[in-house]
MDTraj code that builds the backbone (N, CA, C; nanometers):
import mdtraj as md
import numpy as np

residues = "UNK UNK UNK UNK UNK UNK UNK UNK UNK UNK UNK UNK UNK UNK UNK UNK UNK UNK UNK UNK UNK UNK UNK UNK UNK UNK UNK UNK UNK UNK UNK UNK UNK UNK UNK UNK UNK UNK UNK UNK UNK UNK UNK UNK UNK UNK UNK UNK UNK UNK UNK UNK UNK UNK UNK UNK UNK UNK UNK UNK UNK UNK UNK UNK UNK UNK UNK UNK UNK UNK UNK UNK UNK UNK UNK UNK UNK UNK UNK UNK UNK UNK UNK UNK UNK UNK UNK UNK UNK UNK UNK UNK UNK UNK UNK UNK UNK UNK UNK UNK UNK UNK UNK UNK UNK UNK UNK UNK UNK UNK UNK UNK UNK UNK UNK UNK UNK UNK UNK UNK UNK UNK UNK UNK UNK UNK UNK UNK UNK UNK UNK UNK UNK UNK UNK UNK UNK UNK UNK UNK UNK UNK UNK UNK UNK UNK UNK UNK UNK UNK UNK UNK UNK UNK UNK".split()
xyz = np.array([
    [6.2706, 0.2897, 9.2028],
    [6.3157, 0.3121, 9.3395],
    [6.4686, 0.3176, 9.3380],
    [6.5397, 0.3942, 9.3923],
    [6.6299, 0.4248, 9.4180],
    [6.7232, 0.3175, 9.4560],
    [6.8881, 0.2906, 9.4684],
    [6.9321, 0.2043, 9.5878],
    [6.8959, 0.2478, 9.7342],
    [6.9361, 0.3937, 9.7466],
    [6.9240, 0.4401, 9.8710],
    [6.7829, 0.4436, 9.9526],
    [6.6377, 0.4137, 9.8689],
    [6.5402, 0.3887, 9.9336],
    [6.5367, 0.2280, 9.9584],
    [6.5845, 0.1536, 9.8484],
    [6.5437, 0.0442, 9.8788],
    [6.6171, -0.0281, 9.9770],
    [6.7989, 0.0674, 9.9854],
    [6.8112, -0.0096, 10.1283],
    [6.7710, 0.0468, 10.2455],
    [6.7263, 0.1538, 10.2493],
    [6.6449, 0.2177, 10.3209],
    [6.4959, 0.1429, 10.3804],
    [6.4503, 0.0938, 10.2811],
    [6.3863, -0.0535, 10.2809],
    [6.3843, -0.1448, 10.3473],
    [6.4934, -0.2124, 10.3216],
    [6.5249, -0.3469, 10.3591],
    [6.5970, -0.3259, 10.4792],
    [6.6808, -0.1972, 10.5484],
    [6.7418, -0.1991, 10.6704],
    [6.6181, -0.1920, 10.7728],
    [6.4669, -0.1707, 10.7397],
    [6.4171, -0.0951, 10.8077],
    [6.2730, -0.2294, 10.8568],
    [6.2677, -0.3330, 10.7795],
    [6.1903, -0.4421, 10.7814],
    [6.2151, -0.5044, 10.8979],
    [6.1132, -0.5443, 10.9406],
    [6.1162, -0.6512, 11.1238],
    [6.1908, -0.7513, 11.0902],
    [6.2322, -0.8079, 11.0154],
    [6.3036, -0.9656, 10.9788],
    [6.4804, -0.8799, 11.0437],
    [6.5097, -0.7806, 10.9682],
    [6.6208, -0.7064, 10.9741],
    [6.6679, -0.7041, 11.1227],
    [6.5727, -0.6272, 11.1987],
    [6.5738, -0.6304, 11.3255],
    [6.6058, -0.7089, 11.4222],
    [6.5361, -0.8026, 11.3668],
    [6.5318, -0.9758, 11.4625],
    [6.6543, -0.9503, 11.4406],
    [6.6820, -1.0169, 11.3230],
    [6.7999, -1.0743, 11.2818],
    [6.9469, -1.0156, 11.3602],
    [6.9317, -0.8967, 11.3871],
    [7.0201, -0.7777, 11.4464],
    [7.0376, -0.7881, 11.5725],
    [6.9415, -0.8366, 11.6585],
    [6.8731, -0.8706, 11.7912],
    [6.9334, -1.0061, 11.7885],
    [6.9362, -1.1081, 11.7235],
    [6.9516, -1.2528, 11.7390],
    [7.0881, -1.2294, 11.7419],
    [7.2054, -1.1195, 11.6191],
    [7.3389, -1.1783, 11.6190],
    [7.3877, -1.0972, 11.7238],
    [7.3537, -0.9996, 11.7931],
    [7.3522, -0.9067, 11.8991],
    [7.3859, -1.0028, 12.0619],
    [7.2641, -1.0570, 12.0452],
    [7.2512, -1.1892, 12.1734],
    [7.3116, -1.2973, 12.1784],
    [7.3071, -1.3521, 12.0402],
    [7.4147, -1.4808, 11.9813],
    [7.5698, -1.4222, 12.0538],
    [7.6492, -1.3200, 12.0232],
    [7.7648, -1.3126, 12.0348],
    [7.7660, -1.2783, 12.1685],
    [7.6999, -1.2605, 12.2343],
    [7.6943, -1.1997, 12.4146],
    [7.6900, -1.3273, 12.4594],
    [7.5722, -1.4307, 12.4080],
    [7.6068, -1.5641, 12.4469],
    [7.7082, -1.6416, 12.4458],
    [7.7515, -1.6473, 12.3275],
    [7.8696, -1.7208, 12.2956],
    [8.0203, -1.6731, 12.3614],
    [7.9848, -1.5317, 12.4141],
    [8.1178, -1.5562, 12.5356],
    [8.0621, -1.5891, 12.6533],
    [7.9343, -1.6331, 12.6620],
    [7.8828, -1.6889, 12.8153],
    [7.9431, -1.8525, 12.7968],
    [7.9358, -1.9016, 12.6601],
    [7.9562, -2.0321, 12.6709],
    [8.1217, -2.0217, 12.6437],
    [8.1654, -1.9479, 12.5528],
    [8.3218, -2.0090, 12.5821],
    [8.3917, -1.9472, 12.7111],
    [8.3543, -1.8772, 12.8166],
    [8.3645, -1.8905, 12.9192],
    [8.3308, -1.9841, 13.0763],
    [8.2210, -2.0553, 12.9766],
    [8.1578, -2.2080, 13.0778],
    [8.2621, -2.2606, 13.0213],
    [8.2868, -2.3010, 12.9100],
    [8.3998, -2.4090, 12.8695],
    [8.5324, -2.3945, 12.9126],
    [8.5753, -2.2657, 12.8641],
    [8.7632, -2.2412, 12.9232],
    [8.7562, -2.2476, 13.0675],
    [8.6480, -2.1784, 13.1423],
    [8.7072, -2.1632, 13.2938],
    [8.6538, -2.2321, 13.3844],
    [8.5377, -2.3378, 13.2941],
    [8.4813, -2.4208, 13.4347],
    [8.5001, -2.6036, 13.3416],
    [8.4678, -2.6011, 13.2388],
    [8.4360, -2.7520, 13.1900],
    [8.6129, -2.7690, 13.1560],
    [8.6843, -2.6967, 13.0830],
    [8.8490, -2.7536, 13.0558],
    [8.9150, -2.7754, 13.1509],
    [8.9110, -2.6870, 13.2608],
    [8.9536, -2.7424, 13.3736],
    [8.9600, -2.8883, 13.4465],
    [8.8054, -2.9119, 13.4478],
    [8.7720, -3.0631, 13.5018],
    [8.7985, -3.1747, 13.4235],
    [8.8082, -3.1060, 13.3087],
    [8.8596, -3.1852, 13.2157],
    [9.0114, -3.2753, 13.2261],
    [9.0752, -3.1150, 13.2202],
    [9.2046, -3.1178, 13.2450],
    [9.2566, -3.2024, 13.3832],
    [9.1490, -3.2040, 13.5267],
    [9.1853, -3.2663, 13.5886],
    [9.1487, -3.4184, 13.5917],
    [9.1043, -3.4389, 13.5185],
    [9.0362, -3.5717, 13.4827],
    [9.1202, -3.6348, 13.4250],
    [9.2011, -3.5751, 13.3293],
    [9.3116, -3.6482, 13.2427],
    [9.4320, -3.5884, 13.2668],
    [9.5058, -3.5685, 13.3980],
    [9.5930, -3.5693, 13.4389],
    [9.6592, -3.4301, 13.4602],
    [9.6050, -3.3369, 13.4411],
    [9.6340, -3.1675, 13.4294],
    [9.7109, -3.1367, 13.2907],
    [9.5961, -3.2040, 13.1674],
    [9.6704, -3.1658, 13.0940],
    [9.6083, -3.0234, 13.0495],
    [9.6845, -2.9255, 12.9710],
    [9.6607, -2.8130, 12.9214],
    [9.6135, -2.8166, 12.8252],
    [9.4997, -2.8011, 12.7484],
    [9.4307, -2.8340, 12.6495],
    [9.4951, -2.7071, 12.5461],
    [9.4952, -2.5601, 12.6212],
    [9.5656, -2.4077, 12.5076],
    [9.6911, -2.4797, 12.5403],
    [9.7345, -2.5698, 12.5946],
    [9.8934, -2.6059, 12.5033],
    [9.9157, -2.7269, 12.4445],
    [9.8175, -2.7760, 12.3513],
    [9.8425, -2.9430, 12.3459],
    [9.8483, -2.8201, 12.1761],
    [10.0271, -2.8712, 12.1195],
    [10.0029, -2.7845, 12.0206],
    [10.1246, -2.8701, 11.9436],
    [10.1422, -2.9170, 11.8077],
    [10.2825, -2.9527, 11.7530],
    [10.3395, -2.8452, 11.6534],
    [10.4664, -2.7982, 11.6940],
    [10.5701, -2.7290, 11.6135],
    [10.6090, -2.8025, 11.4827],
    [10.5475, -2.7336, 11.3726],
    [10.5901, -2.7838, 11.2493],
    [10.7247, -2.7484, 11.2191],
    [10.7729, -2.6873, 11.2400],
    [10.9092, -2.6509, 11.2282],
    [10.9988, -2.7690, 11.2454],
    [10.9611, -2.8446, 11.4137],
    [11.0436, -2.9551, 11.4047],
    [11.1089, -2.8995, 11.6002],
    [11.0517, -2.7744, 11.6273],
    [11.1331, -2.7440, 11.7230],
    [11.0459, -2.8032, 11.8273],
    [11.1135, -2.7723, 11.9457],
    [11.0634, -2.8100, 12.1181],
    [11.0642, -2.6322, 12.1655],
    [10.9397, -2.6531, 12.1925],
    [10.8607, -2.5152, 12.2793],
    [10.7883, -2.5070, 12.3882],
    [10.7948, -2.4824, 12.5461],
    [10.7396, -2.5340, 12.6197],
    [10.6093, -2.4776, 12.6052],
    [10.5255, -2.3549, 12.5918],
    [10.4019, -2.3701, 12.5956],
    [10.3978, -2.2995, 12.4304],
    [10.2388, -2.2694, 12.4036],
    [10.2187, -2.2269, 12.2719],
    [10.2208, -2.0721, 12.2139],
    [10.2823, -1.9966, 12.3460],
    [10.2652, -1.8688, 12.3259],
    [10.4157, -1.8823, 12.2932],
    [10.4938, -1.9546, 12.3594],
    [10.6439, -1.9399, 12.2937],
    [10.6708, -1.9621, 12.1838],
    [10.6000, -2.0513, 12.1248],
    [10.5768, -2.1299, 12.0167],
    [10.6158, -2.0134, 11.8939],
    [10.4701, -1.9242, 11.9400],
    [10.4353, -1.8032, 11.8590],
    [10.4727, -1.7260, 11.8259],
    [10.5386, -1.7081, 11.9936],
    [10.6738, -1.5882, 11.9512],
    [10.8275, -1.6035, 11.9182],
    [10.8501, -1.7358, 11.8706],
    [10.9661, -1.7577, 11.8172],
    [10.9049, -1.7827, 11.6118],
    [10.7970, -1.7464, 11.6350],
    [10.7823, -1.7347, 11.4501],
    [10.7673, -1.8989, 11.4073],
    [10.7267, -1.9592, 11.5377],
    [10.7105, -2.0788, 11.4440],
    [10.5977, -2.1677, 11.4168],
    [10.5486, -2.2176, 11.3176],
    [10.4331, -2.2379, 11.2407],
    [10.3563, -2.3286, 11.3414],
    [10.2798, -2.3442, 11.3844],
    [10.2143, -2.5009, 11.5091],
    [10.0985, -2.5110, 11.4643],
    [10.0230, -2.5935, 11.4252],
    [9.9144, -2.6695, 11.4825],
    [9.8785, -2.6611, 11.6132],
    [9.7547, -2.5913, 11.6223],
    [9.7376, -2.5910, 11.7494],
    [9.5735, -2.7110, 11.7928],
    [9.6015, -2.7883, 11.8021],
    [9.5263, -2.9037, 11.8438],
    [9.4141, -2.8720, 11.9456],
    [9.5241, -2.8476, 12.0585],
    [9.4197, -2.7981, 12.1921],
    [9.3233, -2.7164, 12.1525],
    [9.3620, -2.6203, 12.1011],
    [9.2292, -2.4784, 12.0617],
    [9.1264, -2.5608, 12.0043],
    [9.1520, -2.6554, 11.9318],
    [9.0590, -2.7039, 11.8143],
    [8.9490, -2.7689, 11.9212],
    [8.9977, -2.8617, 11.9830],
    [8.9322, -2.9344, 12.1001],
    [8.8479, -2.8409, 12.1136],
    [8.8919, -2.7481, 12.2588],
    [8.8050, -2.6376, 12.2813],
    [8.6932, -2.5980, 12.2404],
    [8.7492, -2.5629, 12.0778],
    [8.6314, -2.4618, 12.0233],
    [8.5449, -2.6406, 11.9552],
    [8.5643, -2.7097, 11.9441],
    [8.4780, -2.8350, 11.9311],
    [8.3694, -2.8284, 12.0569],
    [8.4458, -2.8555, 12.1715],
    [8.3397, -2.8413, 12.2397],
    [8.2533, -2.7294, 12.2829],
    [8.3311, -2.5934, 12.2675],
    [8.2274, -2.4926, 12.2459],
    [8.1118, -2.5226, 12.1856],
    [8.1236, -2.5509, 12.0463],
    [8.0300, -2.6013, 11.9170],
    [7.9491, -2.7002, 11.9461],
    [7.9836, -2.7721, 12.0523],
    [7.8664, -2.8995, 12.1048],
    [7.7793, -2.7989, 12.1675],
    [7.8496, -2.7590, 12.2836],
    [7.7700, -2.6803, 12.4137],
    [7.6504, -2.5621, 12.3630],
    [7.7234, -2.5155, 12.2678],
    [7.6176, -2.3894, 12.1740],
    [7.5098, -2.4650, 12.1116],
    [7.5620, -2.5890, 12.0449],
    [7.4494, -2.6713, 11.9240],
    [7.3382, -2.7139, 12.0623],
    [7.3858, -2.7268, 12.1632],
    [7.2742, -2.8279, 12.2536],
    [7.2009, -2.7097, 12.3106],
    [7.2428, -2.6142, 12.3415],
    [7.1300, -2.5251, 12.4062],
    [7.0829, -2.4609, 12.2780],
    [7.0862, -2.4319, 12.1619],
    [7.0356, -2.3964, 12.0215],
    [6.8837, -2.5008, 12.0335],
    [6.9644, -2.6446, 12.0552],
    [6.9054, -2.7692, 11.9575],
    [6.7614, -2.7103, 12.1217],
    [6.7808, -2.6976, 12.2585],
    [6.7039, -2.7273, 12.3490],
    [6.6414, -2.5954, 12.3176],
    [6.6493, -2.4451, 12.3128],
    [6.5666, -2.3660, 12.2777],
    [6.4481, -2.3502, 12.1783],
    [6.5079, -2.4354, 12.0835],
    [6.4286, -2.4255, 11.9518],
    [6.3394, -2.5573, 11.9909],
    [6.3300, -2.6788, 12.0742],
    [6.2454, -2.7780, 12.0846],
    [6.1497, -2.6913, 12.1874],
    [6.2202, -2.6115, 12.2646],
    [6.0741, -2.5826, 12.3754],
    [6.0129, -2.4735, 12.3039],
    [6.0241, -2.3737, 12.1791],
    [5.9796, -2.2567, 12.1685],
    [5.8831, -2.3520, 12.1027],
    [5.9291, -2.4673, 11.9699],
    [5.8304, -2.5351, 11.8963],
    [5.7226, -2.5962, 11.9973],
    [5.7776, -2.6328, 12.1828],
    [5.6697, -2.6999, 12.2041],
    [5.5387, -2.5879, 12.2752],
    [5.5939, -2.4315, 12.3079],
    [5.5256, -2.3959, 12.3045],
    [5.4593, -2.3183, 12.2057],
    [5.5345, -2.3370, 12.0597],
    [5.3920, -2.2898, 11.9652],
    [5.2831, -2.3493, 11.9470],
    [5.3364, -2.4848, 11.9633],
    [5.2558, -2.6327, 11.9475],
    [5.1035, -2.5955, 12.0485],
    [5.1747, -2.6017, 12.1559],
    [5.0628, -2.5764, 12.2594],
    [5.0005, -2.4354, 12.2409],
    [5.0316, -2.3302, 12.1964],
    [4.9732, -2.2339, 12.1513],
    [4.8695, -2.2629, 12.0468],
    [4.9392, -2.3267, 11.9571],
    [4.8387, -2.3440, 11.8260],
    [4.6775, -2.4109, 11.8138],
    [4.7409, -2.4985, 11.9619],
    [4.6000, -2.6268, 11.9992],
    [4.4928, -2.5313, 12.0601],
    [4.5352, -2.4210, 12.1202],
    [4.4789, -2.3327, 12.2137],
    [4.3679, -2.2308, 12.1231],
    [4.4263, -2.2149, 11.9973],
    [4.3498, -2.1018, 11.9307],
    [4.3207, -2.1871, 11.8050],
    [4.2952, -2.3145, 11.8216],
    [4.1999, -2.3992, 11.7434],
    [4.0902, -2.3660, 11.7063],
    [4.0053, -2.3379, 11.6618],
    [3.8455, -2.3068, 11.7155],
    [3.7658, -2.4898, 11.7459],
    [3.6818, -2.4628, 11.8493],
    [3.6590, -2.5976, 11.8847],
    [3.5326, -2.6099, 11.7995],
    [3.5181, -2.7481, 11.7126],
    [3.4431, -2.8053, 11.6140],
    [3.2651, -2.7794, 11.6638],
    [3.2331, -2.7228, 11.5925],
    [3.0731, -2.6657, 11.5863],
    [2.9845, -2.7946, 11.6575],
    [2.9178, -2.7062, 11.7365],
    [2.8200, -2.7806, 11.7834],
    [2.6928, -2.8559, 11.6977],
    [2.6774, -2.9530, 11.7480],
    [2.5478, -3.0176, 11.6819],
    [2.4232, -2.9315, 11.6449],
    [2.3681, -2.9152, 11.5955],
    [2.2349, -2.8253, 11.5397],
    [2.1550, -2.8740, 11.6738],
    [2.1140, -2.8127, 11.6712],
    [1.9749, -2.8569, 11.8250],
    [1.8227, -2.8127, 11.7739],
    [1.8337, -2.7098, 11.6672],
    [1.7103, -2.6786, 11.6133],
    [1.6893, -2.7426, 11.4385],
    [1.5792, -2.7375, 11.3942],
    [1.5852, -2.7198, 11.2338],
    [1.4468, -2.6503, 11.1745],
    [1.4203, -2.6330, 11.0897],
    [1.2726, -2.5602, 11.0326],
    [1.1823, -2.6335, 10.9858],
    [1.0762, -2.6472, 11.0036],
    [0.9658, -2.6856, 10.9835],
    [0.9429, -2.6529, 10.8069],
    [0.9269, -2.8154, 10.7217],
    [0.9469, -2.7668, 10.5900],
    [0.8110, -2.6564, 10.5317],
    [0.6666, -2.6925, 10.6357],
    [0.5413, -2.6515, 10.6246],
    [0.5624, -2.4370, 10.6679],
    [0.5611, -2.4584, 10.7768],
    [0.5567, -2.3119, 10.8059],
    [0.6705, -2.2065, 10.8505],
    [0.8005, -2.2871, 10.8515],
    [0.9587, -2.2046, 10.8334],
    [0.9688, -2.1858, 10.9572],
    [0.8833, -2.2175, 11.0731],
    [0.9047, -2.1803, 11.2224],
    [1.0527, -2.2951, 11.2611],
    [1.0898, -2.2290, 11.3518],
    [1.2509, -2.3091, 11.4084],
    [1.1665, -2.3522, 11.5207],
    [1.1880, -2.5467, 11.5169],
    [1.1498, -2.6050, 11.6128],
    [1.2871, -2.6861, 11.6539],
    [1.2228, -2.7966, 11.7521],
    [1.3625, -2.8543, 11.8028],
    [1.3514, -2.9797, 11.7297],
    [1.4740, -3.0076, 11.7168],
    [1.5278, -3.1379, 11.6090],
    [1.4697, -3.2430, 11.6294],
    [1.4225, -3.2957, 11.7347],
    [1.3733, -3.4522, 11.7714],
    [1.2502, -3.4393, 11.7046],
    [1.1830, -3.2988, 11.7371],
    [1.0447, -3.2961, 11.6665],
    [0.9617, -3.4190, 11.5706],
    [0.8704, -3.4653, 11.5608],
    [0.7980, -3.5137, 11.4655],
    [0.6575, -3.4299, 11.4120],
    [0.6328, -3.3714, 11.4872],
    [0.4986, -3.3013, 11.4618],
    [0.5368, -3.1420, 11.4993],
    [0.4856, -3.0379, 11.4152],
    [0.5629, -2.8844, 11.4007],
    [0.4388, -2.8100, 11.5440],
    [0.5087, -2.7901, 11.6282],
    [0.4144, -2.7097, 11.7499],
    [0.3914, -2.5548, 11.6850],
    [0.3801, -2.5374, 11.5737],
    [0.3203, -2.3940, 11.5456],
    [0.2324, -2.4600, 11.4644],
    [0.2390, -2.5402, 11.3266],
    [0.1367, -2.5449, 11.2191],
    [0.0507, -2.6872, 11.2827],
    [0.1197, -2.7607, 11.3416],
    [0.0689, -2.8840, 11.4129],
    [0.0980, -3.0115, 11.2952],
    [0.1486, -3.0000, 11.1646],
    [0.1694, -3.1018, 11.0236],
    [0.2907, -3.2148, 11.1080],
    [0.2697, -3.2990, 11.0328],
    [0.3629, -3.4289, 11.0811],
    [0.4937, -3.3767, 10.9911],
    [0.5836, -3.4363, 11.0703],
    [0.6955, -3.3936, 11.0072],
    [0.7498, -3.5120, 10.9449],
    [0.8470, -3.5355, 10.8248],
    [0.8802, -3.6032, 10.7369],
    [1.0067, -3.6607, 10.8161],
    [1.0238, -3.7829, 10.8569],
    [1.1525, -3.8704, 10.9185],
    [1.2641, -3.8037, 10.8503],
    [1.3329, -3.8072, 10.9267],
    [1.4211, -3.7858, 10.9146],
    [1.5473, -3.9034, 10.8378],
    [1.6461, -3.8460, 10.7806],
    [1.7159, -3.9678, 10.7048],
    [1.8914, -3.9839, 10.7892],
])
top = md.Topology()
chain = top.add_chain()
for i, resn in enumerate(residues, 1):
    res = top.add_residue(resn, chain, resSeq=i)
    for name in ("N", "CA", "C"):
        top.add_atom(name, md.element.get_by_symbol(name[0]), res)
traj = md.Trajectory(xyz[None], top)
């Protein structure tokens, strides 16, 4: 086989797809959540602990004084930027917890799927055969209602 069939192949497999579909949705999500975080959770944050600016909590390695971090940047000088880190920390919570909560309810409904297409455990026999004449009588039987022979107890 060729390269060109076999990635022809492998681009073309349902796993591929998903997978394409998942990082497709993943990244559409993930500006749903770092947009919950920058424009609704840093905020309250920020007002919670005094209006601080989390995109400017940043130290100039250089040694200089910069009032926010875009100046920082555009004077060429090297920073640590702290605040961002925060941020994208809590991005990384907020993503891990709705990850961690999707994947518990899909498991709880495979779970409940799986119980569903159980097959339910076979019923008790209600008949058996007569060892004398092979006729199917009913189980309690002692005596065979076709040949009329006593039937052998059962064990």
């Amino acid at each position: 086989m060729s390269m060109k069939e076999e990635f022809k192949t492998f681009i073309t497999r349902g796993n591929m797809m998903d997978l394409a579909v998942g990082v497709i949705v993943g990244g559409a999500f993930n500006a749903i959540v770092t947009s919950l975080v920058n424009d609704v959770i840093m905020p309250v944050i920020s007002l919670a602990t005094g209006k601080i600016d989390f995109a400017n909590l940043f130290v100039a390695l250089d040694g200089g004084k910069y009032a926010t971090l875009a100046k920082a940047k555009e004077a060429g000088a090297a920073v640590l930027a702290y605040g961002n880190f925060i941020t994208a920390i809590i991005n990384f919570i907020i993503l891990a917890l709705v990850v961690f909560f999707l994947v518990k309810g899909l498991n709880k409904l495979r779970e409940s799927n799986a119980k569903k297409e159980e097959a339910p455990a076979p019923a008790a026999p209600t008949t058996k055969i007569c060892p004398f004449c092979k006729s199917e009588i009913a189980i309690e039987a002692t005596r065979c209602p076709h040949c009329t022979s006593e039937l052998p107890a059962e064990e």
